[in-house]
C-alpha positions in Angstrom: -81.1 251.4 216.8 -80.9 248.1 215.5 -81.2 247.3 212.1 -84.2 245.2 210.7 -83.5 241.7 209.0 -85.2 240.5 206.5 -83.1 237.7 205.3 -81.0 235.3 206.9 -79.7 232.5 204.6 -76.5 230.9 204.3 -76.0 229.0 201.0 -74.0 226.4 201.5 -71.3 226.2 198.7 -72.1 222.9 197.3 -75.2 224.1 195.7 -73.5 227.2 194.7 -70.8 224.8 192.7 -73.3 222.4 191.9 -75.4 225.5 190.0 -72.8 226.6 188.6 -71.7 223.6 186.8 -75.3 223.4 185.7 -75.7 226.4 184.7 -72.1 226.3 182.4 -73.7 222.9 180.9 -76.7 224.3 180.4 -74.7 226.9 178.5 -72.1 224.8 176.7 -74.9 222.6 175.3 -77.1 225.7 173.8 -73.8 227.7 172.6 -73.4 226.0 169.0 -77.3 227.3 168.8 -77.4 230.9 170.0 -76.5 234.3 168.4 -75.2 237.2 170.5 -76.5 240.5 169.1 -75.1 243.8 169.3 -77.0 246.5 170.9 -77.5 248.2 167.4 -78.4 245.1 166.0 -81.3 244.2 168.5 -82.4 247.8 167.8 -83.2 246.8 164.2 -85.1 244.2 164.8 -89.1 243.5 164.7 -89.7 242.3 168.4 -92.1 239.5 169.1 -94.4 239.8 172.1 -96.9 238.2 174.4 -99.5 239.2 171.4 -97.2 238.6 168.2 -95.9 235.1 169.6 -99.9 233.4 169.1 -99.9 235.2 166.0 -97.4 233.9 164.5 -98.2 230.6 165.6 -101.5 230.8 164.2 -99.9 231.7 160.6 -97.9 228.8 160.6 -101.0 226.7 161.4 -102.4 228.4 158.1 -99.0 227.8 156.5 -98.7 223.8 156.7 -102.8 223.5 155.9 -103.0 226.2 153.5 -99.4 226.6 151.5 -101.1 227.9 148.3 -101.0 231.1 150.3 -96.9 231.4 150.9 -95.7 233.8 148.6 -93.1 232.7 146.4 -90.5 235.2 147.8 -91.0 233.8 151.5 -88.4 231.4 152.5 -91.2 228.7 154.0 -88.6 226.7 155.3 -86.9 229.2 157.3 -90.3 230.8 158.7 -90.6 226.9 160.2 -87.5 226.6 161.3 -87.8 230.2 163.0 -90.6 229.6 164.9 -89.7 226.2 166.4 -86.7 228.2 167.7 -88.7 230.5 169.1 -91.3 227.9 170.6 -88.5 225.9 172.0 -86.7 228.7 173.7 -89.5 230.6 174.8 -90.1 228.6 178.1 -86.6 228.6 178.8 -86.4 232.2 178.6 -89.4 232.2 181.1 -87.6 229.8 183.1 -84.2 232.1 183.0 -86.4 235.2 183.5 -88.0 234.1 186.6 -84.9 232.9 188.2 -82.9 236.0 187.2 -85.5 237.8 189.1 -85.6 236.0 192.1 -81.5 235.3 192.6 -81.4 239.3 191.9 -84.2 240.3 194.4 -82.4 238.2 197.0 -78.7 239.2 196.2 -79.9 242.8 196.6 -81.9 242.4 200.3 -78.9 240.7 200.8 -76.6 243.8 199.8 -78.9 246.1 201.2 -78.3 244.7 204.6 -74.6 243.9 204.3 -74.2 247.8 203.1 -76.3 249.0 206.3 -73.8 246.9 208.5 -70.5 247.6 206.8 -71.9 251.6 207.5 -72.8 251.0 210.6 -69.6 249.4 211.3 -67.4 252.2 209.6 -69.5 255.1 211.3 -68.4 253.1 214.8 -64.9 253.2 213.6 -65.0 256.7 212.4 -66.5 258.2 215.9 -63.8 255.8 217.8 -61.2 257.6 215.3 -62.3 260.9 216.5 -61.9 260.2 219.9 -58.3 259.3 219.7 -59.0 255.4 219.9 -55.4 254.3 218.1 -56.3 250.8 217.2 -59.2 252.4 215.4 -56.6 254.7 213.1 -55.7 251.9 210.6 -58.9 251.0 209.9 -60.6 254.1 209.5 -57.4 255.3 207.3 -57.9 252.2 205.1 -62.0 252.7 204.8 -62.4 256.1 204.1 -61.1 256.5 201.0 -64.0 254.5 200.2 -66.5 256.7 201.4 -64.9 260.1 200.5 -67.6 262.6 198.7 -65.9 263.7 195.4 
């Protein structure tokens, strides 16, 4: 039965190096700007949304034309400097989001069909194992450890 293929790329490796080196710029020039949060710490947190984002967008439109309102115990320059973060990042997150997704849909087609092979390929060696084929021994010895059932 031959197996169905749904992808068939090769990427050559200059435009995986040149991504990469992107990608670590990309990252060197943002690292003096991000925090890393623990998973306890992210659980702590009020989350903005699709629906808090405008909101709070719409609050510091009422912020810099109505300040009388800003209570005295709210840091106003912080809230600012907060939600310009947030605006800034926000389409790079999108950007990073919808990459993620497509590199990780293709890397798993990809792995799905290299996994069917490589099984195809042992259950070959396996059956010319049980049949007393001797150059078969050393690779089926080797492989199926890998595919023991525990």
């Amino acid at each position: 039965m031959a197996q169905e293929n749904q992808i068939s790329i090769v990427i050559p490796e200059d435009i995986i190096t040149s991504i990469m080196t992107k990608l670590q710029e990309c990252r060197q020039e943002l690292t003096p700007y991000l925090q890393a949060l623990t998973a306890s710490d992210r659980s702590g947190l009020f989350k903005m949304g699709d629906k808090s984002l405008p909101t709070v967008q719409k609050i510091k439109s009422y912020v810099e034309t109505n300040p009388e309102f800003v209570p005295a115990y709210m840091d106003n320059a912080e809230f600012l400097k907060d939600e310009a973060v947030v605006s800034q990042l926000t389409p790079i997150a999108n950007l990073l989001e919808q990459l993620f997704s497509d590199v990780d849909d293709t890397r798993l087609l990809a792995g799905s069909e290299a996994l069917q092979a490589a099984l195809l390929y042992y259950g070959q060696v396996n059956e010319a194992n049980k049949k007393g084929v001797n150059s078969a021994k050393p690779i089926y010895e080797d492989l199926k450890q890998r595919f023991s059932r525990k």
